[in-house]
C-alpha positions as CSV (number, residue, x, y, z in Angstrom):
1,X,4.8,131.1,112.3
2,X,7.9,132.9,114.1
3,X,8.5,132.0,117.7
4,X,8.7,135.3,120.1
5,X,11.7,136.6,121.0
6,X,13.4,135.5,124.7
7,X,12.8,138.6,127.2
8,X,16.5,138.9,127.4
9,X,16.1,139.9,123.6
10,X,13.4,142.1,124.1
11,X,15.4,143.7,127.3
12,X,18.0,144.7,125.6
13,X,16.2,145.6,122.6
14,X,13.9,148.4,124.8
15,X,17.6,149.4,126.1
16,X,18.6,150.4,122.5
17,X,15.7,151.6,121.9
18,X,16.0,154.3,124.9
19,X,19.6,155.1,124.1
20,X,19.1,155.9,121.0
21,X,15.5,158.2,121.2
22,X,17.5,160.1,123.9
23,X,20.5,160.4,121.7
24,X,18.1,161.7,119.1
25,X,16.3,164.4,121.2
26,X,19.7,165.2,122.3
27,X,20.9,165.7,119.1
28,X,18.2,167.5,117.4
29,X,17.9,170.4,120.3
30,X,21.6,171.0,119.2
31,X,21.2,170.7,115.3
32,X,18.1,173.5,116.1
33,X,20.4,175.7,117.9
34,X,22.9,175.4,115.5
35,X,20.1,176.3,112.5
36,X,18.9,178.8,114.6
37,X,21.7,181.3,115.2
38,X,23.8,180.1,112.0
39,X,25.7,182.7,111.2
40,X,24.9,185.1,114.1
41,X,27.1,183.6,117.5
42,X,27.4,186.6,118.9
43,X,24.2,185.9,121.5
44,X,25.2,185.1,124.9
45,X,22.4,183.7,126.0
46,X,22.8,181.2,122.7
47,X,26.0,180.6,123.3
48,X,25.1,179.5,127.0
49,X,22.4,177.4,125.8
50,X,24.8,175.8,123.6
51,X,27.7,174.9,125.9
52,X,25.2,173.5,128.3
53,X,23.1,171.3,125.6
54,X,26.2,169.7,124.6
55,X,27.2,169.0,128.0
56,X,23.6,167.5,128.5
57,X,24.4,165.0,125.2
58,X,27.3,163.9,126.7
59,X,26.0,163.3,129.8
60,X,22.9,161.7,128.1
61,X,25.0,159.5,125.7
62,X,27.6,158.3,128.5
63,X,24.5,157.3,131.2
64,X,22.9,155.4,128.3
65,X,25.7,153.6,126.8
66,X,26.3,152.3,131.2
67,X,22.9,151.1,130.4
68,X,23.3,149.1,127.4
69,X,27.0,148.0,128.5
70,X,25.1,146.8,131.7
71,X,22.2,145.0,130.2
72,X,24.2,143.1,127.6
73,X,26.7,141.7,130.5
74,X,23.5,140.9,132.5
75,X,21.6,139.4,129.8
76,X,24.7,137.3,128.1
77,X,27.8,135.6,129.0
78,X,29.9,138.6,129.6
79,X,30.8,138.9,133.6
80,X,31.0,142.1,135.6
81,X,33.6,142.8,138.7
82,X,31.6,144.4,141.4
83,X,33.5,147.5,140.5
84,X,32.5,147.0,137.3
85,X,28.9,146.8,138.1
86,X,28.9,149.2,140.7
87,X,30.1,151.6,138.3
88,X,27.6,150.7,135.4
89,X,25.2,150.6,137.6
90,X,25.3,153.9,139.6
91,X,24.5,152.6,142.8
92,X,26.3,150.7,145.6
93,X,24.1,148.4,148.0
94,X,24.9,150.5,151.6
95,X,24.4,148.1,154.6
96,X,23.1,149.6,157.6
97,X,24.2,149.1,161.5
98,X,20.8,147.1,161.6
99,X,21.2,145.1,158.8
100,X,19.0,146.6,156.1
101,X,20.2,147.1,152.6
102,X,19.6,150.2,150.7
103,X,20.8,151.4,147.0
104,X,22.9,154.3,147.4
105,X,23.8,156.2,144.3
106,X,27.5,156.2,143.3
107,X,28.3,159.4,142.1
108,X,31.6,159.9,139.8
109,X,33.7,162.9,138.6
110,X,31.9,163.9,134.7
111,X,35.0,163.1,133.2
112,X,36.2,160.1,134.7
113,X,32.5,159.2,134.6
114,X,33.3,159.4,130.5
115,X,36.6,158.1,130.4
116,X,35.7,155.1,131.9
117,X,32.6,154.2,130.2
118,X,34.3,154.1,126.7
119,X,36.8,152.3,128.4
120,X,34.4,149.4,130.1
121,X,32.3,149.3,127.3
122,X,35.3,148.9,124.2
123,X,36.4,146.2,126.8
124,X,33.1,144.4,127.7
125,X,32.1,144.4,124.2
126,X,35.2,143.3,122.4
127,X,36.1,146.4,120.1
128,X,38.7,146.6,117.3
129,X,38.7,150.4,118.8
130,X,39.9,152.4,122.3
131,X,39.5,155.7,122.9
132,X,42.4,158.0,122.8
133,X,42.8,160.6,126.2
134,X,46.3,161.8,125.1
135,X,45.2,164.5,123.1
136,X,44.2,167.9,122.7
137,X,40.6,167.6,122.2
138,X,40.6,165.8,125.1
139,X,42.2,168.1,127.1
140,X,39.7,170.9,125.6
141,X,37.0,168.8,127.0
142,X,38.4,169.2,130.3
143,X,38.3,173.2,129.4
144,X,34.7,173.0,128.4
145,X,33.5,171.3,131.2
146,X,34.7,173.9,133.3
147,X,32.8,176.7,131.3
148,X,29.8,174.6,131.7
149,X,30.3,174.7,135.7
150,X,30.8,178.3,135.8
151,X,27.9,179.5,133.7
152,X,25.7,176.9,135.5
153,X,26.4,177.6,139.0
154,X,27.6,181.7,138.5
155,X,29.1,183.7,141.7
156,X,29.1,186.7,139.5
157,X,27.2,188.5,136.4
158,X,31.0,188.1,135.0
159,X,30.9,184.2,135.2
160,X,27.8,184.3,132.6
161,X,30.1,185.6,129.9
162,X,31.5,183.3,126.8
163,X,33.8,184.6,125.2
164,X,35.0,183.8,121.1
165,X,37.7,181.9,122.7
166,X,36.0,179.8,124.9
167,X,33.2,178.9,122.3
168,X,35.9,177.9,120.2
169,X,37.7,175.8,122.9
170,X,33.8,174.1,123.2
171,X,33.2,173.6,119.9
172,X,36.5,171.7,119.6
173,X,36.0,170.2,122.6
174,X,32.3,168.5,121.1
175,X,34.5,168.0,117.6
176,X,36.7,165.3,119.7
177,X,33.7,164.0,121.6
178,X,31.4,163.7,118.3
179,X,34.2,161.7,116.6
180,X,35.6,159.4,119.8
181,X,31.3,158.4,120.1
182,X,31.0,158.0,116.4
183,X,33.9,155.6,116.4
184,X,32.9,154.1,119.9
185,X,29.5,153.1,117.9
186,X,31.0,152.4,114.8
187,X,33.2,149.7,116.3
188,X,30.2,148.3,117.9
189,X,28.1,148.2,114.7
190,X,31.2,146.6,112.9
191,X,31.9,143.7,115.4
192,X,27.8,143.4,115.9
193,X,28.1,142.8,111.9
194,X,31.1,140.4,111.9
195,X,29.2,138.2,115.0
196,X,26.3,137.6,113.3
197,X,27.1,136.2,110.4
């Protein structure tokens, strides 16, 4: 007879679990885009749908890995800082004149918001692996993000509009960010190998 597993177990497990059905969803919208318009990129409205689909991955991929870095620190013998936990956490207990706490989301910048969770996590979880910001994928990111802002919130018809360049800057941009994740997670699965044995 096997004994259940320890909640903390299970916890983390369901954790995991979400992080990686949303990093599937994510994934597959993008792979269907991509099957969908193959060899015909000439669509704006595709190409919008693209840029912002990545940007939702990313932004899916970096909330769940806060998650899973969180849980794991709660549930085993890894401390947080405050900062730390703040940050993993997205919310900041706000005191007010009267004494009553209240959760208060704690917004950060996308990019620092991404920067930073590679870095925590690598830290938190022991990696044989840091992420590299010095180069020009990196900076492309930056360039991307910024397309995704303009076509989101336009001023003008002219703000809708991306151009080959731009798309090529994006796609680039989602090359680095593919690769840095793919290692991020590779690291993990290699020192969640080497641990267990």
């Amino acid at each position: 007879m096997t004994e259940p597993l320890p909640s903390f177990v299970r916890n983390l497990g369901k954790t995991l679990d979400e992080m990686l059905e949303v990093s599937g969803v994510l994934r597959q919208d993008i792979e269907n885009l991509v099957a969908a318009y193959r060899n015909d990129w000439s669509s704006q409205p595709l190409r919008r749908m693209f840029v912002r689909a990545y940007w939702s991955m990313i932004e899916g991929e970096v909330f769940c890995t806060k998650q899973f870095t969180l849980r794991a620190c709660q549930l085993g013998d890894n401390s947080l800082s405050a900062e730390e936990h703040v940050f993993l956490s997205e919310s900041r207990v706000i005191v007010d004149e009267e004494g009553a706490a209240s959760l208060k989301h704690a917004h950060i910048d996308t990019l620092s918001n991404l920067k930073q969770t590679l870095k925590v996590a690598a830290s938190k979880f022991d990696l044989d692996w840091a992420p590299n910001f010095s180069t020009q994928g990196w900076e492309k990111l930056a360039l991307s993000l910024e397309l995704r802002h303009r076509i989101t919130h336009p001023k003008v018809a002219a703000e809708l509009v991306v151009s080959e360049s731009e798309l090529d800057i994006h796609k680039d941009a989602f090359a680095w960010f593919l690769e840095a994740f793919n290692e991020f997670q590779s690291s993990l699965l290699r020192r969640y190998d080497a641990g267990s044995r």
